[in-house]
BADREN-510748 format. One line per 8 residues: for each residue x, y, z of C-alpha. Coordinates in steps of 0.25 Angstrom, whole numbers, padded with zeros to 4 digits. Example, Ala and Ser with C-alpha at 12.3 -4.5 7.8 and 13.67 -1.06 7.14 Angstrom:
0049 -0018 0031  0055 -0004 0029 $
//
This chain:
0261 0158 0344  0269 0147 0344  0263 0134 0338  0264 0120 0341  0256 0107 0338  0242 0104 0343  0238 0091 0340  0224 0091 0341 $
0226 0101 0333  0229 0087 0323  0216 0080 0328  0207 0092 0324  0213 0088 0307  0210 0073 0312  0196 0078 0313  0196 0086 0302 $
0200 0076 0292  0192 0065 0295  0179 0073 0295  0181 0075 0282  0183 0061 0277  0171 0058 0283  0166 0069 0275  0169 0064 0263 $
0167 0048 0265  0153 0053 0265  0149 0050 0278  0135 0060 0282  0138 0062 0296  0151 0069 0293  0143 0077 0279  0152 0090 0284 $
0163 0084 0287  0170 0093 0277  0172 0103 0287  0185 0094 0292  0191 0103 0279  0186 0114 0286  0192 0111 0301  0207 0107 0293 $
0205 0121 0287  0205 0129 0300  0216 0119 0306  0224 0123 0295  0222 0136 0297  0225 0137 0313  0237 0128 0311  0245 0133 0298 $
0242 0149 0305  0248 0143 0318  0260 0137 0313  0263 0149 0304  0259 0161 0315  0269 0152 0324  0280 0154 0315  0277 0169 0314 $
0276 0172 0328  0290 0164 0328  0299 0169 0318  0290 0181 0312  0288 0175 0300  0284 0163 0292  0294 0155 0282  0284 0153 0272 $
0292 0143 0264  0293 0134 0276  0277 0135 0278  0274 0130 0264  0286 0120 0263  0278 0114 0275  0265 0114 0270  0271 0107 0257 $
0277 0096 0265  0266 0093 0273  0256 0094 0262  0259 0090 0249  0266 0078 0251  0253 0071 0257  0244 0079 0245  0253 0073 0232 $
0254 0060 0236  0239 0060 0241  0235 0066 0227  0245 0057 0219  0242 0044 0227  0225 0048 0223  0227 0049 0212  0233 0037 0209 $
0222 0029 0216  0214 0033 0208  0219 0028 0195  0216 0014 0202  0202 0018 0206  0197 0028 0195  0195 0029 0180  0203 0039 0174 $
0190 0048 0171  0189 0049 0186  0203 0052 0187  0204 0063 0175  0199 0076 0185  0208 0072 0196  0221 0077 0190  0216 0092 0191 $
0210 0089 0206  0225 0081 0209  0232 0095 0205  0222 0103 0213  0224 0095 0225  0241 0097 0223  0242 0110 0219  0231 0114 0229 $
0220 0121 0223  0209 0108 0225  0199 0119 0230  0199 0126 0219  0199 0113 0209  0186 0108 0216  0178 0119 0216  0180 0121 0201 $
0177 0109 0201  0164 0108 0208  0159 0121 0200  0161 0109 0188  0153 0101 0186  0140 0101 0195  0132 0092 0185  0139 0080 0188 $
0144 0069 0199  0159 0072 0202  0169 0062 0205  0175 0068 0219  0190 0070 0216  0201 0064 0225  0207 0079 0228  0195 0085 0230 $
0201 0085 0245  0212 0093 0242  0203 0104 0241  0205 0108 0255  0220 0106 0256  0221 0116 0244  0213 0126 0252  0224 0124 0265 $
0237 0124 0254  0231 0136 0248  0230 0143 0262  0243 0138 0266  0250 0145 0254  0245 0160 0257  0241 0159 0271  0256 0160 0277 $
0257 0174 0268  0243 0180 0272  0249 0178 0286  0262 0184 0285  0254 0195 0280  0244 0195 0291  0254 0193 0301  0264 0206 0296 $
0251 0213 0298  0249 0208 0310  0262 0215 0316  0256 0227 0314  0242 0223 0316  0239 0215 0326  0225 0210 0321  0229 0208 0305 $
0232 0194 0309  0219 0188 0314  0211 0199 0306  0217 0194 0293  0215 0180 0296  0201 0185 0301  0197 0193 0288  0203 0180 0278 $
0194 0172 0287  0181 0180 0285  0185 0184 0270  0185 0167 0266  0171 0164 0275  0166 0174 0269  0172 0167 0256  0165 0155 0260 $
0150 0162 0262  0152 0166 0249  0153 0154 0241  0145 0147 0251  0133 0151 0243  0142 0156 0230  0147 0143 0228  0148 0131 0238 $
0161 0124 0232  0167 0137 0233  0165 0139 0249  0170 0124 0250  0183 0124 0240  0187 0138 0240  0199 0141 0248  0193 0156 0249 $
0182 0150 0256  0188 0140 0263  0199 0149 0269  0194 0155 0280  0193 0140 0288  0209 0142 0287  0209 0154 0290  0200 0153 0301 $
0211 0144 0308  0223 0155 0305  0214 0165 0314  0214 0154 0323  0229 0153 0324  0231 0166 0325  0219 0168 0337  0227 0156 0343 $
0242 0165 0339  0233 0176 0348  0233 0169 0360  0218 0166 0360  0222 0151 0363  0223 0156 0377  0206 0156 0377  0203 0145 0370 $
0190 0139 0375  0192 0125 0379  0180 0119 0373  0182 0124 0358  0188 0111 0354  0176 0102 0357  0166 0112 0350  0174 0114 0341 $
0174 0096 0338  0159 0096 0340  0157 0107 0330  0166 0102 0319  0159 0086 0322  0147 0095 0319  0149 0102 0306  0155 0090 0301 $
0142 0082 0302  0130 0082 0296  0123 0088 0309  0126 0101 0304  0118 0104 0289  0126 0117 0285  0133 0121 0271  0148 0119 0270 $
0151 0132 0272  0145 0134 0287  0150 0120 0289  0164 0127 0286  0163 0137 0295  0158 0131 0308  0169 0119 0306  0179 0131 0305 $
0173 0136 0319  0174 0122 0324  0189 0122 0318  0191 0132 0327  0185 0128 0340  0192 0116 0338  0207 0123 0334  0204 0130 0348 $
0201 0116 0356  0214 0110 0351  0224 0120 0354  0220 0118 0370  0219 0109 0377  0204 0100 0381  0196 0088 0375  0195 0092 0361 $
0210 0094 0362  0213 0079 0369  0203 0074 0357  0212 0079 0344  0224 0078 0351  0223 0063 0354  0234 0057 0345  0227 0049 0334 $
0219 0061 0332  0231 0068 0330  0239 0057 0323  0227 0059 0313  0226 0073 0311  0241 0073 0309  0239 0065 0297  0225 0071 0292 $
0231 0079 0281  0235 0067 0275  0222 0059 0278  0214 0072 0272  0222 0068 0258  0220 0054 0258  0204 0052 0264  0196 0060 0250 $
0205 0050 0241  0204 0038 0249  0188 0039 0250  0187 0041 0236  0196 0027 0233  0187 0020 0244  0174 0025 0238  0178 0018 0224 $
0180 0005 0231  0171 0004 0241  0157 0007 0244  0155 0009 0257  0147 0017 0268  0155 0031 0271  0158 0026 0286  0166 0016 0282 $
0172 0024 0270  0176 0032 0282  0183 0024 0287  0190 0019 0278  0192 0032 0272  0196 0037 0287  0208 0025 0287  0215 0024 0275 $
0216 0039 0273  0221 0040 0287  0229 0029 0285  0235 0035 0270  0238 0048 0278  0245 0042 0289  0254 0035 0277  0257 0048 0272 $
0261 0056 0284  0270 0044 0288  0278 0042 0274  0275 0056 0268  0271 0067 0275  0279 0068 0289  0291 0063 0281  0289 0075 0272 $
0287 0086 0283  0298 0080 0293  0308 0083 0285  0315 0094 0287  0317 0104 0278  0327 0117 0276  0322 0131 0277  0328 0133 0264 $
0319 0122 0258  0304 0127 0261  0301 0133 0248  0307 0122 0240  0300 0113 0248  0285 0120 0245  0289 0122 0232  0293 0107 0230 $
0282 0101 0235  0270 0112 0226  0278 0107 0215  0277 0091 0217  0264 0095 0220  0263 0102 0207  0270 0090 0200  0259 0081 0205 $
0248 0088 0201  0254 0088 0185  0262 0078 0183  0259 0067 0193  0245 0066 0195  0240 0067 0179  0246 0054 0174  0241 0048 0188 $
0226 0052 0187  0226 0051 0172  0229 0036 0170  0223 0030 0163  0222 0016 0170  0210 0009 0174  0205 0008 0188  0214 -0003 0196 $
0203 -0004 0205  0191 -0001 0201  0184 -0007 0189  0176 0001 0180  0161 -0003 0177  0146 0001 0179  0142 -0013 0182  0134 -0014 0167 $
0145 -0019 0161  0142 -0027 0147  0149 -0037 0139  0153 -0026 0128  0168 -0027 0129  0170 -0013 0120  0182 -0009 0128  0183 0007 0133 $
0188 0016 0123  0201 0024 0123  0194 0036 0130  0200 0051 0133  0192 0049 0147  0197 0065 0151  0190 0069 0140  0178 0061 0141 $
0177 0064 0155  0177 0080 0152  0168 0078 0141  0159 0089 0147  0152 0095 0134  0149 0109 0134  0143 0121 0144  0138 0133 0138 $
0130 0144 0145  0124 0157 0140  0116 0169 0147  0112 0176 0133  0108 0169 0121  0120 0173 0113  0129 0164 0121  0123 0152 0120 $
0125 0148 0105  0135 0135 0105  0132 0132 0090  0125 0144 0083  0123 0141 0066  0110 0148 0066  0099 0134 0066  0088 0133 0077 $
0094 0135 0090  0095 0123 0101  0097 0127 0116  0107 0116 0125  0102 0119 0140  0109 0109 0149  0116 0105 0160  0130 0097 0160 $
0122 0088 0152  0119 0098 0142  0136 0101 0141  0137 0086 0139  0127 0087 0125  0131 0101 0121  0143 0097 0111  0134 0087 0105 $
0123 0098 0103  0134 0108 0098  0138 0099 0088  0124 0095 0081  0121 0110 0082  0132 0109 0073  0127 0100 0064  0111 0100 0065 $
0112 0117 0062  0106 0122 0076  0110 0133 0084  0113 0128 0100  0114 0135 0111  0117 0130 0124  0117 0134 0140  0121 0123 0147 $
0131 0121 0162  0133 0111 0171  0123 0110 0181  0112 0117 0176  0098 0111 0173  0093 0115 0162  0078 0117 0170  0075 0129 0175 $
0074 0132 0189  0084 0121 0194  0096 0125 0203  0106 0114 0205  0111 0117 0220  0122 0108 0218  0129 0123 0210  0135 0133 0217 $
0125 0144 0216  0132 0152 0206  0131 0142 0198  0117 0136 0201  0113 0151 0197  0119 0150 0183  0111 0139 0183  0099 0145 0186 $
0103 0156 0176  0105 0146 0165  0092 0141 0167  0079 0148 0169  0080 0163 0165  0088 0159 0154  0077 0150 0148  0069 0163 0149 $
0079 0172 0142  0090 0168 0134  0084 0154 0129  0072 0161 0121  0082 0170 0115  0091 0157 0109  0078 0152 0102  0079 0140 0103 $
0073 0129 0095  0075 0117 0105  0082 0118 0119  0089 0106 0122  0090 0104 0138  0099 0094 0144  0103 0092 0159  0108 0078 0168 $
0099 0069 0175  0097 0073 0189  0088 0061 0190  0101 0051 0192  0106 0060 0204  0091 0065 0208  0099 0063 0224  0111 0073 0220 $
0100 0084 0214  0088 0082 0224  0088 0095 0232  0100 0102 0223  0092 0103 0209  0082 0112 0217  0072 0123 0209  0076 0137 0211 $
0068 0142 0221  0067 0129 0227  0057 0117 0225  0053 0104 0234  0052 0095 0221  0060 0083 0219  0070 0084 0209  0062 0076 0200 $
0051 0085 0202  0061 0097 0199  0065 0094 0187  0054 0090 0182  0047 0103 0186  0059 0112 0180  0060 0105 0169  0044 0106 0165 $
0046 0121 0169  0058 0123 0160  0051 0117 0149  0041 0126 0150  0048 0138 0148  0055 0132 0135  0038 0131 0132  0036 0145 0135 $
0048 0151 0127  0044 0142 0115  0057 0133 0114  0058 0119 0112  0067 0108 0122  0074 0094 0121  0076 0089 0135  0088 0078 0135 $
0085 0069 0144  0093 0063 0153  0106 0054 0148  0109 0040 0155  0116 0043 0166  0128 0032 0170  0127 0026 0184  0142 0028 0186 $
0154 0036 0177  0154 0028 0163  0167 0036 0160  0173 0031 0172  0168 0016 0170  0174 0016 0156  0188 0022 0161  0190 0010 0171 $
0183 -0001 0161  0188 -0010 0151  0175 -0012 0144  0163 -0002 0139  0153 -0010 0144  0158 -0010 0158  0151 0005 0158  0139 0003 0153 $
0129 0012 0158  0114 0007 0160  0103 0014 0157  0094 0018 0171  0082 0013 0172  0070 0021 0171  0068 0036 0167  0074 0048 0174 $
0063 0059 0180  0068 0070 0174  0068 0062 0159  0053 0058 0162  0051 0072 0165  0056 0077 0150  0049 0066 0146  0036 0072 0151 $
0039 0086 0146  0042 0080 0132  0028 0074 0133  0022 0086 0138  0028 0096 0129  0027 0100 0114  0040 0108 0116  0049 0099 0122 $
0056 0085 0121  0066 0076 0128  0076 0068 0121  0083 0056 0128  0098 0054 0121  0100 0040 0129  0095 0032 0117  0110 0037 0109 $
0118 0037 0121  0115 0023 0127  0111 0015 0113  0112 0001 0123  0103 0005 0134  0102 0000 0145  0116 -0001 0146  0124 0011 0139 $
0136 0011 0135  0148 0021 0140  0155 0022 0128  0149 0023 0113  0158 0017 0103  0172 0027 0109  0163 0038 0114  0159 0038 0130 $
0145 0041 0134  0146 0046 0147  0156 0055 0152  0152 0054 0166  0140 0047 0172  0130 0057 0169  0135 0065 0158  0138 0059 0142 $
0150 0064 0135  0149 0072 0124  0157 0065 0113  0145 0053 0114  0135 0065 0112  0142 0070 0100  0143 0056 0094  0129 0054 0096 $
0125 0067 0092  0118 0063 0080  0109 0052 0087  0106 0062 0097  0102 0073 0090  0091 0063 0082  0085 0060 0097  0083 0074 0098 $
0077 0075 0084  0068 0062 0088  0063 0069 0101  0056 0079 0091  0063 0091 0098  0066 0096 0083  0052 0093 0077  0047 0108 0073 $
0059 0116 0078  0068 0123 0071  0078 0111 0074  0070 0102 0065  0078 0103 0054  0091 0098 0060  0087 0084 0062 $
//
């Protein structure tokens, strides 16, 4: 098989890349527009297993260096001056505490591996509101680079089989194909961010499109149905809207089908063909690699500036990316992969270009996202700004900003002692939130004399009965496991004299957890009416078990980042945070209980952190309050430890128990 050009072929990508920037300008219509990734996939596939079986049906072999040396020139240039140029926008538009995670997702993105990044990543952190990253786009192009890097040798292998049996060729591809789905049905229910970032579950829509090549290298080209091009256009508009209500997964596989049926349309001849082939298509699928680097950056920029309805982010999205690709490809890219290049120079050439890559991620890109310069463009503040001109401290904002406190779990009672000095035992149960207050805990364990024992991790409530569909479901299991039965069977054996339960307000993003804090087994409540129901029951079996709690109730939760107001302002006072209005459901709820039982009391530790209310102050004398918007830092808790500890003592959690003579 001998390959040449198709340009349709170029207006299928054209398709394909802007699906998915309206995708991600947020735009309903297109809520699966995702699946563009999915249709560049199996393009990808079909056209680097074309160009590689044409050069072994001609020559017998395949001068790898040359394949890898071209892949560098054609994709790397483009990537480290998209990644450098990012990132230096946004030290005019950010604060450095935004800017602090980028470097490890800059380095992902050059040295390819963003796939893996972001799913660690989303496995993090699930009790709190990310910040999407610049990269995050480059999780994709990692998956292609990786394939690009061992497919050409799984083929050589494939093909030496081949000589000898005629079917190892498309059988291998074949089995690969099915081994990766099945990868994806897998982590479909194992866990979702798998199935979407993992390159073993994402392989099989490239490999799919290699088994194409090859069925076209068989000469089944000769067959092709004539209409497979317009099916395959309608199905792929289909998938990508929100007609279709499917999982991400079955999305995937019926966008690869459609990949297909249009792959087929385009390599004949009818009106699907004359469509993508019409030349502005083509001129735009020509530059749509560069457009896929440029469009998640640029939304991002636009998003800070304006506030506009996701149409006409759209399109302004849609024009300056093209138009910052087409840039590229005239200055840069086609100069880059014109040039001609020795035989002799193909390995120097790939290695050349991994290392400026390499050099990039280390050297170049740290000192860039690390600047410590204020926003050019953007002005800090909350809009409660005071007439206090205490300027902002000298802060370590990377270490403020991962001030996370501390997680500690335990299955047998053994393991759960952080501080044992053999005093009356208090029990930390928590969330995030109980990470955040565990260092301050630990330390007047230390110096009031009781023994602490803790189980808290991120994203777990502390009632029992919740499941947070927001985890994966091995995680949302361990969940459940820290919960329920171990109330039944390891807390009694800790005998405790009070258990302290701490968690974060769901009440302040009641919208993100309605439907995905559900009750095991299922429930029509509200969330409300769910937490306040889990709760009462929760309390209940402390009742039974003859054990004593201190419900935390909720912290003042900060309309926007305090940290990253204070690290693009001159003045404190421009970050003041006001105080809401009104009581949250889930603190009336503890207040009620608190009324209602002889066993249990609530203790509200606003009073020591926000000693101005209404408007609070971000930063108390050198020490900042809020490491996020939800979430305090655990230096101002140490510091204020002591007037903490006489709010608990004043709640009358102590009175009677073996903790009253710690006061």
């Amino acid at each position: 098989m001998t390959w040449s050009h198709r340009p349709a072929l170029d207006g299928v990508r054209a398709l394909a890349v802007y699906l998915v920037l309206l995708f991600h300008v947020g735009l309903a219509t297109f809520d699966g527009g995702f699946v563009g990734v999915d249709l560049f996939f199996v393009l990808s596939g079909f056209l680097v297993t074309s160009v590689l079986l044409s050069e072994i049906d001609a020559t017998g072999s395949l001068r790898l260096g040359r394949f890898y040396a071209r892949r560098v020139r054609r994709l790397l240039p483009a990537a480290v001056v998209v990644v450098v140029a990012t990132g230096v926008a946004f030290v005019l538009f950010t604060s450095i505490v935004r800017r602090f995670p980028l470097v490890a997702d800059a380095r992902s993105a050059l040295l390819y591996y963003a796939n893996w990044h972001f799913l660690g990543q989303s496995n993090d952190y699930f009790a709190a509101d990310l910040q999407p990253s610049p990269y995050l786009h480059f999780w994709s192009l990692a998956i292609e680079e990786q394939y690009y890097v061992v497919f050409p040798l799984v083929l050589l292998g494939l093909v030496a089989l081949s000589r000898r049996r005629a079917w190892a060729l498309p059988v291998g591809l074949a089995v690969l194909a099915l081994v990766s789905v099945a990868s994806q049905l897998y982590w479909r229910s194992a866990d979702p961010n798998h199935a979407y970032y993992g390159t073993d579950a994402r392989l099989y829509q490239l490999l799919v499109g290699s088994l194409l090549a090859q069925v076209f290298r068989a000469g089944w080209s000769r067959t092709r149905p004539a209409w497979s091009g317009l099916v395959g256009l309608a199905m792929m508009v289909v998938v990508s809207s929100a007609l279709l209500d499917v999982s991400p997964t079955w999305r995937g596989l019926l966008a690869t089908l459609a990949a297909v049926l249009l792959i087929v349309g385009m390599m004949g001849e009818g009106p699907a063909t004359r469509l993508f082939a019409l030349p502005g298509l083509v001129y735009l699928g020509k530059i749509s690699y560069g457009t896929y680097l440029w469009h998640w950056p640029v939304i991002l920029i636009l998003r800070e500036v304006l506030d506009v309805s996701p149409w006409l982010l759209a399109v302004l999205a849609g024009v300056l990316s093209t138009a910052l690709a087409a840039l590229s490809a005239e200055i840069l890219e086609l100069p880059i992969r014109r040039r001609p290049g020795a035989p002799r120079w193909q390995w120097p050439v790939a290695a050349i270009g991994v290392t400026v890559s390499a050099i990039t991620a280390f050297v170049v890109m740290p000192p860039i996202l690390h600047s410590d310069r204020q926003p050019a463009l953007v002005a800090g503040g909350t809009g409660y700004a005071g007439s206090d001109r205490t300027p902002v401290p000298d802060l370590d904002w990377d270490a403020v900003a991962h001030d996370f406190g501390g997680a500690h779990k335990c299955s047998q009672p053994e393991d759960c002692y952080v501080v044992d000095n053999g005093g009356p035992t208090v029990v930390l149960v928590g969330d995030s939130h109980g990470k955040m207050v565990l260092p301050m805990f630990e330390e007047l364990a230390r110096e009031k004399g009781f023994t602490l024992a803790v189980n808290v991790a991120d994203g777990c409530p502390w009632q029992a009965g919740l499941s947070n569909e927001n985890r994966p479901p091995d995680l949302r299991q361990k969940c459940i496991d820290l919960r329920g039965d171990w109330y039944d069977d390891v807390l009694p054996r800790l005998h405790p004299d009070l258990v302290v339960l701490v968690e974060q307000s769901y009440d302040g993003e009641a919208e993100k957890y309605e439907g995905t804090l559900t009750r095991i087994g299922g429930s029509d409540e509200t969330l409300s009416e769910l937490l306040a129901r889990t709760t009462r029951e929760t309390l209940d079996t402390f009742h039974d078990h003859g054990i004593r709690s201190l419900v935390v109730k909720n912290t003042i939760p900060a309309e926007a980042d305090p940290l990253d107001c204070l690290a693009g302002a001159t003045y404190v006072s421009e970050c003041l945070v006001p105080v809401p209005i009104g009581v949250d459901d889930s603190d009336a709820a503890y207040q009620a209980e608190d009324v209602a039982r002889d066993d249990m009391w609530s203790v509200d530790l606003n009073p020591v952190l926000c000693p101005d209310a209404p408007l609070c102050r971000p930063v108390l004398g050198d020490t900042v309050v809020w490491r996020d918007h939800d979430h305090l830092t655990t230096k101002i808790l140490l510091r204020l430890r002591e007037q903490i500890w006489q709010q608990i003592v004043d709640s009358g959690a102590l009175d009677g128990s073996g903790l009253a003579g710690t006061r």
